[in-house]
N, C-alpha and C positions, 0 to 999 in steps of 0.2 A: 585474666589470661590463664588456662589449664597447663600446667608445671606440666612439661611432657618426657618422656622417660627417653633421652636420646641412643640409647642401647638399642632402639629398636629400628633405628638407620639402615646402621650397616647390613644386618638382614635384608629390607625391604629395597637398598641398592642394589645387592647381590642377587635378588631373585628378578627384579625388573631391568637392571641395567638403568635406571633411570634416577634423578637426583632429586632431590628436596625441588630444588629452583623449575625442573624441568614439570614437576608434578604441578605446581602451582600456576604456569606458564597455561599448561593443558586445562586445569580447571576451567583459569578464564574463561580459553577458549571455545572449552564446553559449554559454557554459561552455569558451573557448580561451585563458583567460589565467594557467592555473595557472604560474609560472613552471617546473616541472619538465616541463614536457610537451614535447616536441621542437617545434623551429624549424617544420618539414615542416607540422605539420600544423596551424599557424596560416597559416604561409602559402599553404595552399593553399586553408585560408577565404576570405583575405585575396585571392586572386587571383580564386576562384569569383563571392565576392559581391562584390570592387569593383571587379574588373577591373586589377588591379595585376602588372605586369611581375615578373620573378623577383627583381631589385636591389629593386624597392622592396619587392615584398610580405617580404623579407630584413630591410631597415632596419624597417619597421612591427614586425614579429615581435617583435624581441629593444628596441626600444623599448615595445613593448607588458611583454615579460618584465623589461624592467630598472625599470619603474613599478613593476608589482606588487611586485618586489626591494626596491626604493626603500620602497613603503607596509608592507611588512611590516618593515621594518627592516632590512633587511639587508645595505642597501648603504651608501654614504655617498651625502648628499642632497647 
């Protein structure tokens, strides 16, 4: 699991109005949250649709991948 630098939250709340839980929700639904699928090409979702810098749509990406990790078991919670 990539140690993520939780500092970089409350920014990317503030600028989207949108949560941890909500982004990961979205991926799903997009079909971008397989954890094996490259970094690249979530966050380029992630920048398209919410307008996210390169750092943050970076932190979002692999918080989004370390969830799905986390729900399928595969990480430590």
């Amino acid at each position: 699991m990539v140690p993520l630098d939780l500092n970089y939250l409350p920014g990317i709340e503030k600028k989207t109005g949108k949560t941890t839980n909500y982004f990961v929700a979205a991926a799903i639904k997009k079909g971008v949250a397989d954890p094996n699928l490259k970094p690249g090409v979530r966050m380029a979702w992630l920048k398209e649709e919410y307008g996210l810098g390169h750092g943050h749509a970076l932190f979002m990406a692999h918080t989004i991948r370390n969830e799905m990790l986390k729900r399928a078991g595969k990480t430590k919670k």
